[in-house]
C-alpha positions, -999 to +999 in steps of 0.1 A: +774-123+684+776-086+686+740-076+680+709-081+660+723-057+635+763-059+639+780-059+603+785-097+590+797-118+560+778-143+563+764-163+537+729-171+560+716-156+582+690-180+593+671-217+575+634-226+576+615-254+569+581-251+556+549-279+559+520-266+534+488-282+524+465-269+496+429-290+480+449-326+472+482-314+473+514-314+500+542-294+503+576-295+519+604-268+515+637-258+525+646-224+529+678-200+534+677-164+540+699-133+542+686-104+561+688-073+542+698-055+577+682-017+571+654-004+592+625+020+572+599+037+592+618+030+631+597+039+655+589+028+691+609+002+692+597-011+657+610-013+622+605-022+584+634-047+571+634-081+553+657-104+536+660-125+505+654-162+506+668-189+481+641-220+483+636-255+469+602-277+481+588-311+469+550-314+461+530-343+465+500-341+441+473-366+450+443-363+423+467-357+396+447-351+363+416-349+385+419-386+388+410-400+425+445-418+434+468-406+412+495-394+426+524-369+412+549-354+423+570-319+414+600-298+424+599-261+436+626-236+432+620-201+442+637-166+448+615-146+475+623-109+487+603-106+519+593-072+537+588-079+573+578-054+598+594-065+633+608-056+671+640-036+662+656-067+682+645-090+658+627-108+686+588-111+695+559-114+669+562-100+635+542-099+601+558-101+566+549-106+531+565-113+499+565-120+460+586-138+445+598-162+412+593-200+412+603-226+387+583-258+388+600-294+375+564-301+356+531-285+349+511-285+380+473-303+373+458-315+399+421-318+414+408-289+395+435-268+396+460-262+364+490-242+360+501-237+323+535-226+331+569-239+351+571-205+356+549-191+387+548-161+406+544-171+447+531-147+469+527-147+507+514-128+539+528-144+571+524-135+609+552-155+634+570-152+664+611-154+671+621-165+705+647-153+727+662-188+718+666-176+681+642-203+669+610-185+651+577-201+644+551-187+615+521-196+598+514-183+562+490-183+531+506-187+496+492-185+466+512-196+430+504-181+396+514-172+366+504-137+370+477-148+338+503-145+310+489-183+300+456-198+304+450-220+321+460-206+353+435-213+384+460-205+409+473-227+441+468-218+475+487-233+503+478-228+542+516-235+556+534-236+591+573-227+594+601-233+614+635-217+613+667-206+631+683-174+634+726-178+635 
């Protein structure tokens, strides 16, 4: 590897997996991102940068309908720019956040919570650390919505820990 920032065709640039958990509801995804590879605002040793990631995750809905027991369950694909703000090494703790596009397989109704679309906006703030080992951990907060466009649309929010590697 030439450095953090040498010129590459790659396809990936790193995979993640993701574990989320929101009121009566599980998540798992799997994640691949390309690293947009700019700097903005370098200074001290420090940049702006992100990448692109192409997702697909499984939810587990467990009071579907508001209904104790009943279970569901859905398919996630989403498109996510992401902003992070890092070492210029691309190692040591960093903070990011992003908005993207999601399509859901079914209409999400679960507990209290209803989502009148398959189409959903997910945003997310995230803090993490990439070791020297090129494995990163991270937690985040996402929250899914339709933006309001169609009611109803009480919003999901998911507390979630990640995993990925760096090639």
């Amino acid at each position: 590897m030439q450095g953090a920032y040498a010129a590459n065709d790659q396809l990936v640039d790193s995979v993640s997996v993701d574990f989320g958990s929101a009121a009566k509801v599980q998540m798992v995804r799997l994640s691949a991102a390309k690293d947009w590879d700019v700097r903005w605002f370098q200074s001290n040793g420090t940049h702006l940068s992100g990448y692109w990631e192409l997702s697909a995750g499984a939810w587990k809905e467990s009071q579907y309908k508001n209904i104790s027991g009943n279970t569901a369950h859905l398919w996630d694909v989403g498109f996510t720019p992401v902003f992070r703000f890092q070492n210029d090494n691309k190692k040591g703790l960093y903070y990011e956040g992003g908005i993207g596009v999601h399509r859901l397989s079914k209409l999400y109704d679960n507990d209290t919570y209803r989502l009148s679309t398959h189409f959903q906006f997910g945003d997310h703030v995230g803090i993490g650390y990439v070791f020297d080992n090129n494995w990163e951990v991270a937690g985040k907060i996402q929250h899914f919505s339709n933006g309001g466009y169609k009611k109803p649309n009480t919003g999901v929010n998911f507390l979630e820990v990640k995993a990925a590697y760096h090639f």
